[in-house]
VOGU-3710 file (C-alpha; in Angstrom, 3 decimals, decimal comma):
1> xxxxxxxxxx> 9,363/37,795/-78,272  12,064/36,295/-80,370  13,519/32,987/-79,083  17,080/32,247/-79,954  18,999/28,767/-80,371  22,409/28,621/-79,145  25,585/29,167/-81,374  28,687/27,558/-80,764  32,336/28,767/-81,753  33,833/25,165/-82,767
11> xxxxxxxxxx> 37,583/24,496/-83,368  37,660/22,986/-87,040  41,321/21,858/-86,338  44,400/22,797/-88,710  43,071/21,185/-92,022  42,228/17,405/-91,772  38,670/17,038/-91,635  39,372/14,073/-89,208  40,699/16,304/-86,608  37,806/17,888/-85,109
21> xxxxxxxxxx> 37,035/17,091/-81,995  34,438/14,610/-81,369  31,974/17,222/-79,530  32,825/19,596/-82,333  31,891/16,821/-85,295  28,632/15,824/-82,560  27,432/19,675/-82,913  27,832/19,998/-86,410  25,541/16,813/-86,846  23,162/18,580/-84,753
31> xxxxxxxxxx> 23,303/21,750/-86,637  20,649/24,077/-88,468  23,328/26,602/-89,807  27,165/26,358/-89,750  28,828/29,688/-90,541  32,354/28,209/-91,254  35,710/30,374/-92,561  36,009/29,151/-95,977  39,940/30,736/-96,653  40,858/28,717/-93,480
41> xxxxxxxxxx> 38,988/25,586/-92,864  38,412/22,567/-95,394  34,843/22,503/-96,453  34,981/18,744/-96,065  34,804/19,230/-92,109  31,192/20,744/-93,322  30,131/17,066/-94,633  29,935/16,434/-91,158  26,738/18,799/-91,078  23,035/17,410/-92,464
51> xxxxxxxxxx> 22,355/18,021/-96,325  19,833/20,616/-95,347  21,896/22,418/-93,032  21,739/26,212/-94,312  26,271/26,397/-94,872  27,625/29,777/-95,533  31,017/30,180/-96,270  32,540/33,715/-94,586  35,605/34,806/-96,794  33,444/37,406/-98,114
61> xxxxxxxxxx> 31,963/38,758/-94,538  32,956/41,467/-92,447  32,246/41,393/-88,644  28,394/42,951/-88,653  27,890/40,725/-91,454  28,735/37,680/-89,585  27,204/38,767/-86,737  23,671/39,374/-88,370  23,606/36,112/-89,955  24,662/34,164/-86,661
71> xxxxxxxxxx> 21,820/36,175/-85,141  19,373/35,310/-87,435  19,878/31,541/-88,018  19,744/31,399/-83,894  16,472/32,926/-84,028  15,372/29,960/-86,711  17,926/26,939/-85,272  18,151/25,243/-81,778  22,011/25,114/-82,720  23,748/27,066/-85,081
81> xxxxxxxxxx> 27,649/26,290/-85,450  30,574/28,985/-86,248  33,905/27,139/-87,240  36,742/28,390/-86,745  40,022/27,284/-88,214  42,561/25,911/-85,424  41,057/27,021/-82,020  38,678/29,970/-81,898  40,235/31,506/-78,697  43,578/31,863/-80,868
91> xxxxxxxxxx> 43,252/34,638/-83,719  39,748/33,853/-83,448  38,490/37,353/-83,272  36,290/35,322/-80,616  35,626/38,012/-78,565  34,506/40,215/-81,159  32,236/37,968/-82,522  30,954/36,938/-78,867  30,295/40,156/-77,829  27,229/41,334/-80,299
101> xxxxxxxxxx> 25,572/37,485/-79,088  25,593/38,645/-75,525  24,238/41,947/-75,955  21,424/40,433/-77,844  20,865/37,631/-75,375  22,087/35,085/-77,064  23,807/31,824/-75,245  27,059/31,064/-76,975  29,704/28,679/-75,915  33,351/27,480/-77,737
111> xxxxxxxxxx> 34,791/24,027/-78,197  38,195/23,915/-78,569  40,403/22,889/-81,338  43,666/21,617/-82,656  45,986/24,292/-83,024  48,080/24,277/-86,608  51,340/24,927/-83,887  50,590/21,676/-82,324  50,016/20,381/-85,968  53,140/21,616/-87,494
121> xxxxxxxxxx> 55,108/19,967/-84,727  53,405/16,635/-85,365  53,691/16,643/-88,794  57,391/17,212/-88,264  58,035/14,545/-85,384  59,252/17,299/-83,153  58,554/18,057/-79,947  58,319/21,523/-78,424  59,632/21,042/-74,837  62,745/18,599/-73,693
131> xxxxxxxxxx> 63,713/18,485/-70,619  66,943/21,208/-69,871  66,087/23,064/-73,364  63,297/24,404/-72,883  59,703/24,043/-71,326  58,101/27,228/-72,330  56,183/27,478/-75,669  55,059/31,432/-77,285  52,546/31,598/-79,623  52,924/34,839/-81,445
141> xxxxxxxxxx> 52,983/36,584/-84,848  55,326/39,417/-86,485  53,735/42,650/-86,775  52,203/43,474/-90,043  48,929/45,598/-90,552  47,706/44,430/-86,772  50,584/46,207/-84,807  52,256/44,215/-81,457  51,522/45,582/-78,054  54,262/47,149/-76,333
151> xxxxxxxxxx> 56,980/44,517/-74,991  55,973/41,933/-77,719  57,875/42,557/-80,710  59,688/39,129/-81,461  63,367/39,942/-80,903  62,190/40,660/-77,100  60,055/36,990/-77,116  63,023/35,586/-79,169  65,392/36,441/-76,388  63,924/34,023/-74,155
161> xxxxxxxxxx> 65,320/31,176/-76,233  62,496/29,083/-76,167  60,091/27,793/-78,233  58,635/29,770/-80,422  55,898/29,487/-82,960  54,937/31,993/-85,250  51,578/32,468/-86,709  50,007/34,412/-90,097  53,977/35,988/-90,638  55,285/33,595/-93,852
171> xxxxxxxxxx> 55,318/36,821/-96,327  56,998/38,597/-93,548  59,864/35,873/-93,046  62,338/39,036/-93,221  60,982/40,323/-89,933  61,428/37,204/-88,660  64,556/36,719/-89,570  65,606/40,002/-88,743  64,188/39,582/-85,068  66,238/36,401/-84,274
181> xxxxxxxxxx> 69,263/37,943/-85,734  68,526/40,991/-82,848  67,906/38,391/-80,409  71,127/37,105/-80,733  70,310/33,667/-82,880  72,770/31,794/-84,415  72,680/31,773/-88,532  72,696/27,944/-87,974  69,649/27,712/-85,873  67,138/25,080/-86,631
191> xxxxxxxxxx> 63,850/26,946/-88,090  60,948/24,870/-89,589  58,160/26,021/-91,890  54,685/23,557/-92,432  52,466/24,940/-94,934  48,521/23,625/-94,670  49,738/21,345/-91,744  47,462/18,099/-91,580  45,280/19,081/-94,624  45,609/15,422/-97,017
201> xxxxxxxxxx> 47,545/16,320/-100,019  48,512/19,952/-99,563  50,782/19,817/-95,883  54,756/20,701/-96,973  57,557/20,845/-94,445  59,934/22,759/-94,699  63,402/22,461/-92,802  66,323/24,733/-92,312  68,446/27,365/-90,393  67,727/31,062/-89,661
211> xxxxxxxxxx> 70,274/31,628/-92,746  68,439/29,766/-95,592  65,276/28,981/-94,431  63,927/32,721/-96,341  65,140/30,909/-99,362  63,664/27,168/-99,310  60,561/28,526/-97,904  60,487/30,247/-101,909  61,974/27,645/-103,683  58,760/25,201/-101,926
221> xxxxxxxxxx> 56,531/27,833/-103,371  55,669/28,900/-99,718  53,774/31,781/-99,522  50,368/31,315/-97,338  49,014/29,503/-94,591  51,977/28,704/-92,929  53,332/28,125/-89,354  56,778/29,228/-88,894  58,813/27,842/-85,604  61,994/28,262/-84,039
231> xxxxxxxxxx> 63,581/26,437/-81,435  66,478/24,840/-79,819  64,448/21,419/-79,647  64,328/21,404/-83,436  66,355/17,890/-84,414  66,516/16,408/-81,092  65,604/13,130/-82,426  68,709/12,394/-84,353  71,129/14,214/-81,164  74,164/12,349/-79,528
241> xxxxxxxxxx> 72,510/12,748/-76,072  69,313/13,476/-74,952  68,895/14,488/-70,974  65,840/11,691/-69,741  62,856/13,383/-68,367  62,527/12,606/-64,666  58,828/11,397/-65,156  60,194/7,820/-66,827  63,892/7,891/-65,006  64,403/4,854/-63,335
251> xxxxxxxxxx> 66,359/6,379/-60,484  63,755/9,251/-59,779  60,435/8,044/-57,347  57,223/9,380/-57,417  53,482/8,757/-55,830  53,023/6,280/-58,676  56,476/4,397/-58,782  59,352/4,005/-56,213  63,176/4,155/-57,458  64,409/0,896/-59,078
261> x> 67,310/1,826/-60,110
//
């Protein structure tokens, strides 16, 4: 009977080798096979891995494919790694992947990663909740070859008014654009692009409004690997006012801190 190691679905990060979680860089330093996406994640985060770690890049794999080989390096590692770009549970195709592993009795388990949304945003210096703005925050994409499920196209998301950040959708920047528009967007709302957020050398930001942001997104060369967001906290650093959050008020108490003021 065969015996099987255990694979793990780690969250590379958004790009910069140096974001990887500590457990994630622990099991990679651990690992007998790493099975990492190769169009997504910086092969640098696979330095992290020993020199005879078997490394196979997956660009070139379909889902079986990846599947077989995770199966077979279990059955010759105690860990075998699969790393994902961002966090696997986001446009992961986790489950797909997962599923095959269970039904040949294989333990799997995911660490989680740094999500390019939460990247983009630092990279920019922007935050994606203030208080009395907003303090919701959807993750979505535009429809393209993988269709939207009924009820989440983006003009009915967009009409919510909140934060918004839009994944694998930078060659389809008309439907974006188009969808604000429907939602009832100003032309001069803030919109920000970062392409390769985090990754050293490559990250470009992009800032604009819903009218020209089509066209500086081109003239950056823009045209891959980009998160798109849009939101009414976009800027807040250089506003007139600012409405305090209660948390850090003077005048508001709380079980940590009475009222001073």
């Amino acid at each position: 009977m065969t015996t099987f190691g255990k694979i793990w679905f780690v969250g590379a990060g958004p790009g910069d080798p140096e974001l990887i979680t500590v457990k994630g860089q622990k099991l990679l330093s651990q690992a007998g096979a790493v099975l990492f996406a190769g169009s997504l994640v910086d092969r640098a985060v696979t330095l992290y891995a020993p020199a005879d770690c078997a490394i196979r890049d997956s660009k070139d794999m379909t889902l079986e494919d990846m599947t077989a080989w995770l199966i077979d390096q279990a059955s010759r590692h105690a860990t075998v790694v699969r790393l994902q770009t961002g966090d696997p549970a986001l446009y992961g195709a986790l489950i797909e992947l997962a599923r095959p592993l269970t039904d040949a009795g294989i333990e799997w388990s995911v660490v989680p990663g740094v999500s390019s949304a939460m990247a983009s945003m630092a990279a920019a210096g922007e935050s994606m909740t203030l208080p009395e703005v907003t303090q919701t925050v959807i993750l979505t994409r535009v429809e393209g070859r993988t269709p939207m499920p009924d009820g989440e196209d983006l003009a009915s998301l967009a009409a919510h008014r909140t934060t918004i950040c839009i994944f694998l959708s930078i060659t389809l920047m008309h439907k974006v654009e188009s969808a604000l528009r429907a939602a009832g967007w100003a032309e001069d709302s803030p919109m920000l692009v970062v392409h390769k957020a985090s990754w050293p050398g490559e990250q470009k930001i992009v800032r604009g409004t819903l009218a020209d942001i089509k066209q500086k997104c081109r003239e950056a060369g823009i045209a891959s690997q980009a998160m798109i967001v849009a939101s009414p906290t976009l800027g807040a650093l250089h506003w007139e006012t600012l409405t305090r959050s209660k948390l850090y008020d003077p005048t508001f108490t709380h079980r940590f801190r009475k009222a001073t003021a």
